[in-house]
C-alpha distance (Angstrom), angle and dihedral (degrees) to the residues before:
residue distance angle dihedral
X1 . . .
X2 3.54 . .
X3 4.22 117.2 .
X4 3.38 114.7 -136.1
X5 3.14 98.8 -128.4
X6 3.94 97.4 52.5
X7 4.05 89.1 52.7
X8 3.80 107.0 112.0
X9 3.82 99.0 179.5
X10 3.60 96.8 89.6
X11 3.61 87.2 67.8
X12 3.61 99.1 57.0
X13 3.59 85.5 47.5
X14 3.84 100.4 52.9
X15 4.02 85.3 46.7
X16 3.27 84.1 66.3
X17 3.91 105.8 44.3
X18 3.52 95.6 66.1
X19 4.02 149.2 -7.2
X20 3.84 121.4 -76.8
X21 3.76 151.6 -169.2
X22 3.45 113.2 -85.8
X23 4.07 83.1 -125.8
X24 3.84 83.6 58.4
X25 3.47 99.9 43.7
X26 4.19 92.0 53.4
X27 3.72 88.9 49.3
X28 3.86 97.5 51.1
X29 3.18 88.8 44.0
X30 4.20 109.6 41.7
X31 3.86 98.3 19.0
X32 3.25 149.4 -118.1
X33 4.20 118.2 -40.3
X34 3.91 105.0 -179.9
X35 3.40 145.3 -7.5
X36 4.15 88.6 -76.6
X37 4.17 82.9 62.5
X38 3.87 98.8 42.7
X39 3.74 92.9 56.4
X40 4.03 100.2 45.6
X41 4.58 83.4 48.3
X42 3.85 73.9 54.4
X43 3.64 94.1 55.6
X44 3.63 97.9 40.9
X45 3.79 96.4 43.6
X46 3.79 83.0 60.8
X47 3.70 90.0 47.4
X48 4.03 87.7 50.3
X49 4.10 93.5 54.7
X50 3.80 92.1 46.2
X51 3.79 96.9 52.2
X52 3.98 87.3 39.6
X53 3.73 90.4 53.3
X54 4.10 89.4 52.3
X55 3.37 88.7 47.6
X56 3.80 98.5 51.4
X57 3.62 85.8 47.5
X58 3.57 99.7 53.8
X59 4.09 87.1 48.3
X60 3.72 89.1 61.6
């Protein structure tokens, strides 16, 4: 079983969705360092299920 939390693939995925910072792009892609890091994967993570959610919704 597969904790949320420890599931990487939405990352890939929201690399994909859209442009980003390079600042972003490091972080999705090497990880979070400090606390600075685990709040902004926060951010974006939200960012990824709203954008997902659109595009389900625009699928149906």
């Amino acid at each position: 079983m597969t904790n949320k939390w420890n599931d990487k693939s939405w990352k890939k995925d929201f690399l994909n969705m859209k442009s980003h910072s390079p600042a972003d792009a490091k972080l999705l892609m090497g990880g979070v360092k400090g606390l600075k890091d685990a709040w902004r994967l926060g951010v974006l993570h939200v960012e990824y299920e709203k954008l997902k959610k659109i595009q389900d919704q625009q699928q149906q």
